[in-house]
PyMOL CGO cylinders between C-alpha atoms (Angstrom):
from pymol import cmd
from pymol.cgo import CYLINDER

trace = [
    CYLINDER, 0.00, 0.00, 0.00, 1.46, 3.52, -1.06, 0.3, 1, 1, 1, 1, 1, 1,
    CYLINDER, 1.46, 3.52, -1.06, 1.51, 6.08, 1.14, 0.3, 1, 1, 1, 1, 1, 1,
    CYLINDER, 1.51, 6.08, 1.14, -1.29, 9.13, 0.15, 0.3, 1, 1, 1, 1, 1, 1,
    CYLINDER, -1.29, 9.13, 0.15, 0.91, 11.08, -2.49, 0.3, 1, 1, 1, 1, 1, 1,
    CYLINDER, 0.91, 11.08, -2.49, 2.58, 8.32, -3.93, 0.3, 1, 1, 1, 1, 1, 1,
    CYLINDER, 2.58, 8.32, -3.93, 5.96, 7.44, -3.42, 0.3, 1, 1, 1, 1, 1, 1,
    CYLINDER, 5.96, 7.44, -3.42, 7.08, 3.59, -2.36, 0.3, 1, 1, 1, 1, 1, 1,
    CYLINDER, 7.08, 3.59, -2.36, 5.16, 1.44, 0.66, 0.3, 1, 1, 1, 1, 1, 1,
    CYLINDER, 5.16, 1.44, 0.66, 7.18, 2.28, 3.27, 0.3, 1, 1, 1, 1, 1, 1,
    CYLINDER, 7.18, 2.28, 3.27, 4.65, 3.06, 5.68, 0.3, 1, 1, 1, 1, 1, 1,
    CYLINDER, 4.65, 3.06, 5.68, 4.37, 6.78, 7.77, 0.3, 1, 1, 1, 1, 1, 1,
    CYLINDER, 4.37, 6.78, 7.77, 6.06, 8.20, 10.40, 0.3, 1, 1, 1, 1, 1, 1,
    CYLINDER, 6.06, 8.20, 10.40, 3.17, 9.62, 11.71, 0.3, 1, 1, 1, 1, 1, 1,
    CYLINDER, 3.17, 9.62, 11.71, 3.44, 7.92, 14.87, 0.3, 1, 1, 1, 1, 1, 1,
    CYLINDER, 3.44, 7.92, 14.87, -0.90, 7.53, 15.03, 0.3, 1, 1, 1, 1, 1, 1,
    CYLINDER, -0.90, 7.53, 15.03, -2.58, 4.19, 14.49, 0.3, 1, 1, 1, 1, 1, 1,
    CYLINDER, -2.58, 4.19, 14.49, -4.79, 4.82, 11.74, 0.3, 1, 1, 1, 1, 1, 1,
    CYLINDER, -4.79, 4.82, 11.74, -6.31, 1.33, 11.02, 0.3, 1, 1, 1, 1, 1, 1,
    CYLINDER, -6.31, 1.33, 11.02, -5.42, -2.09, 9.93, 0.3, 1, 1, 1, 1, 1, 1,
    CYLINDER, -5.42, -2.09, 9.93, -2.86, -1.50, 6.66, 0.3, 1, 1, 1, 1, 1, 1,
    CYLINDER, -2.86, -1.50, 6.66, -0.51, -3.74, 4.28, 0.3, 1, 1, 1, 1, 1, 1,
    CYLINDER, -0.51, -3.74, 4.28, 1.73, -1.21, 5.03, 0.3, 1, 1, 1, 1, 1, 1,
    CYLINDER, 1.73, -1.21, 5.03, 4.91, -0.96, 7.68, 0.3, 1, 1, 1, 1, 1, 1,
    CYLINDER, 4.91, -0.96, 7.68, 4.65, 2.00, 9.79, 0.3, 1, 1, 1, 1, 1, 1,
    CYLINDER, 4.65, 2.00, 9.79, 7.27, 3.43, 11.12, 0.3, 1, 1, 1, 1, 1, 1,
    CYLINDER, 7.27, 3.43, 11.12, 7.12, 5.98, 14.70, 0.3, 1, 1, 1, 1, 1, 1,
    CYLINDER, 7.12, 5.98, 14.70, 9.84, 7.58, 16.64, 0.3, 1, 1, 1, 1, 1, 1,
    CYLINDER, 9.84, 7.58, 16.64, 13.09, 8.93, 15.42, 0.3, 1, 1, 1, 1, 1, 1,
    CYLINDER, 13.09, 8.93, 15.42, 12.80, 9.06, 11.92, 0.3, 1, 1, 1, 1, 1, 1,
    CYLINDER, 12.80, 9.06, 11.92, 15.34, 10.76, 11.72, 0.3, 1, 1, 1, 1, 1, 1,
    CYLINDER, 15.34, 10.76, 11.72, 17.92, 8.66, 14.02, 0.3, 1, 1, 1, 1, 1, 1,
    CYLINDER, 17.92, 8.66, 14.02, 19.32, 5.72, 13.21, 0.3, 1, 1, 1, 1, 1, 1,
    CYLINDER, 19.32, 5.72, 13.21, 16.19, 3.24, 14.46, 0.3, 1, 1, 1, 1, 1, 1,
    CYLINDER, 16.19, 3.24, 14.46, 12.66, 3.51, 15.08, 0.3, 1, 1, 1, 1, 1, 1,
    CYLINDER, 12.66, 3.51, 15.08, 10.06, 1.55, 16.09, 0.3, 1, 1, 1, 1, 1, 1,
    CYLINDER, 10.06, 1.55, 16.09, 7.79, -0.07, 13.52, 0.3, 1, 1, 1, 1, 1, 1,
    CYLINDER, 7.79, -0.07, 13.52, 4.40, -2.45, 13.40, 0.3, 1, 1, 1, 1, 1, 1,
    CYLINDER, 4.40, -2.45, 13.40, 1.94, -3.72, 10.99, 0.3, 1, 1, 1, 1, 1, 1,
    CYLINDER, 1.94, -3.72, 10.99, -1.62, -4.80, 11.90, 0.3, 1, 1, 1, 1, 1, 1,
    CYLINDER, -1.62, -4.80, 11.90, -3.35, -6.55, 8.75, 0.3, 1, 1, 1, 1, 1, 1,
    CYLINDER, -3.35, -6.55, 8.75, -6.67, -6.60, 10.28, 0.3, 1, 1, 1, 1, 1, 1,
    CYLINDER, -6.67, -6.60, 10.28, -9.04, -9.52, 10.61, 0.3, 1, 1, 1, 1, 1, 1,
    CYLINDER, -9.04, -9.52, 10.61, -8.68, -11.87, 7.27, 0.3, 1, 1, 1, 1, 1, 1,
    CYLINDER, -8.68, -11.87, 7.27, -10.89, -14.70, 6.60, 0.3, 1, 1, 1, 1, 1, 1,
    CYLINDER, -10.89, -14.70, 6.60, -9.58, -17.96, 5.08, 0.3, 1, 1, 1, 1, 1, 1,
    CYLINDER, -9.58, -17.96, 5.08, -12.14, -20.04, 3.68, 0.3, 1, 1, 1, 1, 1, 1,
    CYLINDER, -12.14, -20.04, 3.68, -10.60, -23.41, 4.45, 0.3, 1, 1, 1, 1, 1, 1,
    CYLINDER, -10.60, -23.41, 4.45, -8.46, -22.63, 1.96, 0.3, 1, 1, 1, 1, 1, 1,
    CYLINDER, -8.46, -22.63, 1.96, -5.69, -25.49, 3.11, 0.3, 1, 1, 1, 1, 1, 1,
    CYLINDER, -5.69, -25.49, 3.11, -3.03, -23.30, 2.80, 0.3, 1, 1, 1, 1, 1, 1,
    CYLINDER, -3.03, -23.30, 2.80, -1.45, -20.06, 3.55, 0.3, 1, 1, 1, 1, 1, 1,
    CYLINDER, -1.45, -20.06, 3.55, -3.77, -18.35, 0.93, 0.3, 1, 1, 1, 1, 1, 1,
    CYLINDER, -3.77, -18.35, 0.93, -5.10, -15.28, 2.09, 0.3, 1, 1, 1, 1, 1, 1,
    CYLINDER, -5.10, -15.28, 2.09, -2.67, -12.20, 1.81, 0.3, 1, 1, 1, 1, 1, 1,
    CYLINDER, -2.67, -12.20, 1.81, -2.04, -10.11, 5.48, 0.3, 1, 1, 1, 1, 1, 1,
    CYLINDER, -2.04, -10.11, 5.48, 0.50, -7.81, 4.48, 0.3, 1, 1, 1, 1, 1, 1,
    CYLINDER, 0.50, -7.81, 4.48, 2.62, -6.26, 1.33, 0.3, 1, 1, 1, 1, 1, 1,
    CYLINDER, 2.62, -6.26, 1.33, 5.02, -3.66, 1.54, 0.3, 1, 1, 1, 1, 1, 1,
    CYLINDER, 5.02, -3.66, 1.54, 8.40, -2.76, 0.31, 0.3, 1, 1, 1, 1, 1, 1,
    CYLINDER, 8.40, -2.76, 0.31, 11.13, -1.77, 3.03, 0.3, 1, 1, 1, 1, 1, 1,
    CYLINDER, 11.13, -1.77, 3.03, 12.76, 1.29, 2.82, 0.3, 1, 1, 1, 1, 1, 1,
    CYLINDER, 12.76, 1.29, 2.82, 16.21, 2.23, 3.35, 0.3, 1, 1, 1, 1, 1, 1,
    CYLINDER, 16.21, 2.23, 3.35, 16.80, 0.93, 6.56, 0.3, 1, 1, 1, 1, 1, 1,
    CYLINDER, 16.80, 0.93, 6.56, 16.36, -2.71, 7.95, 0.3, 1, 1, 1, 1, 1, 1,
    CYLINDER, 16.36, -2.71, 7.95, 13.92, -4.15, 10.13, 0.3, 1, 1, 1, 1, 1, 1,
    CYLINDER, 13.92, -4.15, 10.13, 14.23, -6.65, 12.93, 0.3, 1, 1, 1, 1, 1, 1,
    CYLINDER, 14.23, -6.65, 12.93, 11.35, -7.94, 15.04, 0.3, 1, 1, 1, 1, 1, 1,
    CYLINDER, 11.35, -7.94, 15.04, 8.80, -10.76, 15.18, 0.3, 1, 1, 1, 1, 1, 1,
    CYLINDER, 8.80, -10.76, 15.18, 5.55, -11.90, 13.17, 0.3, 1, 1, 1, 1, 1, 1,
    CYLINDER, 5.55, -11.90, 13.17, 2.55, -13.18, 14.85, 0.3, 1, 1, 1, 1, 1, 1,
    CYLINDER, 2.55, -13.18, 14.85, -0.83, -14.91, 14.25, 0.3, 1, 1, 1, 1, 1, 1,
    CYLINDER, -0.83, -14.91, 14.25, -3.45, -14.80, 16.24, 0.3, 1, 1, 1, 1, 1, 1,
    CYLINDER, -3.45, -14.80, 16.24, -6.83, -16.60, 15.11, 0.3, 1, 1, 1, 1, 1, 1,
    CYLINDER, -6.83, -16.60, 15.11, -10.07, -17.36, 16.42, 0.3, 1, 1, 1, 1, 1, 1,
    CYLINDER, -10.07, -17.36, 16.42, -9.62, -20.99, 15.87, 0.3, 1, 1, 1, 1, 1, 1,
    CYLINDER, -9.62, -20.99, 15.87, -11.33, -22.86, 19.13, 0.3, 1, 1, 1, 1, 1, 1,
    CYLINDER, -11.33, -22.86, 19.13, -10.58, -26.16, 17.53, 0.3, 1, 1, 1, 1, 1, 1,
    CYLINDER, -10.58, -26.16, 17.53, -7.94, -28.78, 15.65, 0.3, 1, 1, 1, 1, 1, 1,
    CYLINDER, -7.94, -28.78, 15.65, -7.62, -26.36, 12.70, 0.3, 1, 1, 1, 1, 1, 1,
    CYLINDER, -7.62, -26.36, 12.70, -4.30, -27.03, 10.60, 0.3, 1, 1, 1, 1, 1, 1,
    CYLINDER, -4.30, -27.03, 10.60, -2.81, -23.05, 10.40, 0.3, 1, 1, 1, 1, 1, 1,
    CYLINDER, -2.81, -23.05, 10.40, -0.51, -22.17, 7.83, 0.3, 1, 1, 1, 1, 1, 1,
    CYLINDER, -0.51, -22.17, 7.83, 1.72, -18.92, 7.48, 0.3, 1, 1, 1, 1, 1, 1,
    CYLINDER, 1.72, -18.92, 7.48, 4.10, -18.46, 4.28, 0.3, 1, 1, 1, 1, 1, 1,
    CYLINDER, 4.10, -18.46, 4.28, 6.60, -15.19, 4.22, 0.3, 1, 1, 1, 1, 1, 1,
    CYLINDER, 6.60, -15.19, 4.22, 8.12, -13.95, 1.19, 0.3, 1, 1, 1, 1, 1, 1,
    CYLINDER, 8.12, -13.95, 1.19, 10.76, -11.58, 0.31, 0.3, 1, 1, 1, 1, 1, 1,
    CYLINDER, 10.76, -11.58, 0.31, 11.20, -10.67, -3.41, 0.3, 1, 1, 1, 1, 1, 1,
    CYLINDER, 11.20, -10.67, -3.41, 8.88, -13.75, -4.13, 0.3, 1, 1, 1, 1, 1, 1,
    CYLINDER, 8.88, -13.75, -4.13, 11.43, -15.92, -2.34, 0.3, 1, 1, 1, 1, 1, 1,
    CYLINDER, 11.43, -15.92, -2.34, 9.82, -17.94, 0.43, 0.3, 1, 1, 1, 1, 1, 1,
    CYLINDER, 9.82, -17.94, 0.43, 11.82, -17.16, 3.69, 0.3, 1, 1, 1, 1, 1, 1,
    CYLINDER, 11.82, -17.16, 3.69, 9.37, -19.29, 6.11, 0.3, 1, 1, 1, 1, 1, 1,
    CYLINDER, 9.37, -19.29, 6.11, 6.99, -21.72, 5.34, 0.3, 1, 1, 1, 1, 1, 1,
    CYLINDER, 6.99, -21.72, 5.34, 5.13, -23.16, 8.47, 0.3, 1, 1, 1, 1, 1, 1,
    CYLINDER, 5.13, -23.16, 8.47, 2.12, -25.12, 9.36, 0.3, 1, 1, 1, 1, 1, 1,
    CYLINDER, 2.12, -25.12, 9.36, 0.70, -26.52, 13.02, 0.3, 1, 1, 1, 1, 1, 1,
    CYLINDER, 0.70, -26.52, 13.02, -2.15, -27.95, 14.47, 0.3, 1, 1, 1, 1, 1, 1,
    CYLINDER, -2.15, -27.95, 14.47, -3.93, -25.75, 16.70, 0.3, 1, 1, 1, 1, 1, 1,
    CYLINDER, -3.93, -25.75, 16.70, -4.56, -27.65, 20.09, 0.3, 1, 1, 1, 1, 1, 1,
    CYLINDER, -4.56, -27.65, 20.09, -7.85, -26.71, 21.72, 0.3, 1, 1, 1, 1, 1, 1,
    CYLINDER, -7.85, -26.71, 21.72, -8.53, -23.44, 22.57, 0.3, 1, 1, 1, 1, 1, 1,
    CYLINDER, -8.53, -23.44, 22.57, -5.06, -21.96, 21.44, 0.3, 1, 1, 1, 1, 1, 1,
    CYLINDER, -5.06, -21.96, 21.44, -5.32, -18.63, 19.41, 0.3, 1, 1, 1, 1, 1, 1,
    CYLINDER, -5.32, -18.63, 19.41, -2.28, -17.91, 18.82, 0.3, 1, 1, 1, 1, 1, 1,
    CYLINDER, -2.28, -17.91, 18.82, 0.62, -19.05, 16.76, 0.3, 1, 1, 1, 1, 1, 1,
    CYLINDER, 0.62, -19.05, 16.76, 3.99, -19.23, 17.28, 0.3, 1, 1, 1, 1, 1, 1,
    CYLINDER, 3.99, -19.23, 17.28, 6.22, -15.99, 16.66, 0.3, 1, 1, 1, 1, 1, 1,
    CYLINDER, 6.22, -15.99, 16.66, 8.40, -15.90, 14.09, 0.3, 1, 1, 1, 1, 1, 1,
    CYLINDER, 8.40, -15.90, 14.09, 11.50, -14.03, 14.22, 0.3, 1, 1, 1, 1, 1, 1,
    CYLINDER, 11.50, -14.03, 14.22, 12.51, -12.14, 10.99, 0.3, 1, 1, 1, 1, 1, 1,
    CYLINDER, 12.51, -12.14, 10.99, 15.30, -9.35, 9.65, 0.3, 1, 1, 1, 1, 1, 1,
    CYLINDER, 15.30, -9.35, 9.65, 14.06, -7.72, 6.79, 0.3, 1, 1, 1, 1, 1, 1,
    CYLINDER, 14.06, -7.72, 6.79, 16.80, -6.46, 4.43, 0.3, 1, 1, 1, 1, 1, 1,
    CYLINDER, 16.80, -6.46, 4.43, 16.66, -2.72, 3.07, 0.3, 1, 1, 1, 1, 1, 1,
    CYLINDER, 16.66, -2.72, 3.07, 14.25, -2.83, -0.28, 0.3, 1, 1, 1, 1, 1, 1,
    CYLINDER, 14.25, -2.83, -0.28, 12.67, -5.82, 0.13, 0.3, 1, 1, 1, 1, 1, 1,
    CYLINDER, 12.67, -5.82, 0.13, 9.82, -6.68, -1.01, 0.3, 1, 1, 1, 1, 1, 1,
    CYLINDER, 9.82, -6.68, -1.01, 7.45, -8.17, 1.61, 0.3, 1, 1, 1, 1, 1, 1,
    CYLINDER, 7.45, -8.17, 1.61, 4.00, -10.49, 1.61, 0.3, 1, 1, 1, 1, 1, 1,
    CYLINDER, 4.00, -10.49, 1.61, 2.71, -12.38, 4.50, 0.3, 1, 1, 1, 1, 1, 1,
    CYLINDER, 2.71, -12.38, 4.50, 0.03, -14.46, 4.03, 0.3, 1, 1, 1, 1, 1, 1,
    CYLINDER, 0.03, -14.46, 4.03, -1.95, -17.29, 6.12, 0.3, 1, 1, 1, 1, 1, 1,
    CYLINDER, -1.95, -17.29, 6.12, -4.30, -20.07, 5.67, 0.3, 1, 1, 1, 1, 1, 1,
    CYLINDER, -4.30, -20.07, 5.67, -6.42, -22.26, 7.56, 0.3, 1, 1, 1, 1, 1, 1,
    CYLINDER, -6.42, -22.26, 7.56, -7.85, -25.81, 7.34, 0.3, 1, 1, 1, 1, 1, 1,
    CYLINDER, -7.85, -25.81, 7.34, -11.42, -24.48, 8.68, 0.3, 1, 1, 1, 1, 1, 1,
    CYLINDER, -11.42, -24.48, 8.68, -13.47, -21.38, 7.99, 0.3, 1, 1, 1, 1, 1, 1,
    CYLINDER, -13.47, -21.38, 7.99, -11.22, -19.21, 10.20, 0.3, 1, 1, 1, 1, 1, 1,
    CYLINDER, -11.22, -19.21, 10.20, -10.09, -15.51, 10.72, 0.3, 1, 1, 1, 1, 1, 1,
    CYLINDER, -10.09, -15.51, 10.72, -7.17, -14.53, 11.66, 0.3, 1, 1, 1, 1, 1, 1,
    CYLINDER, -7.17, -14.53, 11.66, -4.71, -11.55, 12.61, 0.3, 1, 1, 1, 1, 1, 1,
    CYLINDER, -4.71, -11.55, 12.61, -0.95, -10.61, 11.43, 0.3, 1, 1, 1, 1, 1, 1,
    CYLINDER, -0.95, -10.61, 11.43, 0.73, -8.63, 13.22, 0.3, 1, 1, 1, 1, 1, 1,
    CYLINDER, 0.73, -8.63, 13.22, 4.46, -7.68, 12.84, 0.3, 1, 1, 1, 1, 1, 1,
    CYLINDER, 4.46, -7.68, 12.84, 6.07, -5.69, 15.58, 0.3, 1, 1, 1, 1, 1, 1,
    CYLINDER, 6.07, -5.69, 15.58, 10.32, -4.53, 15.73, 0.3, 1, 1, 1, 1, 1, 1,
    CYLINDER, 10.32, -4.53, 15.73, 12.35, -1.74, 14.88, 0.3, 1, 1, 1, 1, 1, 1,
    CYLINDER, 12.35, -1.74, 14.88, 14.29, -0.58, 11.89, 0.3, 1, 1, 1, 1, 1, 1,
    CYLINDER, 14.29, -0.58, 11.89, 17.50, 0.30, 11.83, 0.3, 1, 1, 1, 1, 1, 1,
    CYLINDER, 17.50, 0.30, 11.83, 19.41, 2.73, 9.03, 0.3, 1, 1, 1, 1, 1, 1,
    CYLINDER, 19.41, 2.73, 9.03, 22.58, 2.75, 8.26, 0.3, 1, 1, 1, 1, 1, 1,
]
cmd.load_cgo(trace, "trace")
């Protein structure tokens, strides 16, 4: 998702949660050398798709790097198969799947460093008619 004006999908600096975006936004010093930085996607259905199908986030880094976790969190209540698949440049970097025990909602976190202009897609899947949350928390770091 571009920012409003154009220009790559870095995400904005203006340090306000505006809603669920595909976007990485960035808060703090912006212009330091790191800053904090999050993505929400929002709640995304997966239609018992069977695999990591349903796209969370997309966004290019900028010109910095980004280390932190991502993290699923679902409403499945049952033993739902869960898959998450993470690409950079179309390269798959992590490609997982788990049974969900009862009543667990969330998945396990997944570290990740995210090199400067990369482009980034998360997306997750479900064996059941599920929904589900990404969210990728860390900081960047410029050089």
């Amino acid at each position: 998702m571009a920012p409003i004006g154009g220009g790559p999908p870095v995400g904005s600096t203006s340090g306000a949660f505006t809603g669920a975006a595909e976007a990485l936004e960035l808060i703090g010093a912006a212009g330091g050398n790191f800053s904090h930085a999050y993505a929400y996607s929002g709640v995304i259905n997966d239609n018992a798709s069977g695999s990591a199908a349903a796209l969370a986030l997309k966004f290019t880094s900028g010109n910095y790097y980004f280390v932190g976790v991502v993290d699923m969190i679902t409403d499945t209540l049952l033993n739902d198969q869960r898959y998450l698949d993470v690409t950079f440049n179309g390269v798959s970097v992590f490609k997982g799947s788990w049974d969900n025990e009862p009543y667990a909602i969330a998945g396990p976190v997944t570290n990740l460093i995210i090199p400067p202009y990369t482009e980034v897609e998360v997306k997750w899947g479900s064996s059941g008619n599920k929904n589900a949350t990404i969210v990728l928390t860390g900081r960047v770091y410029r050089s």
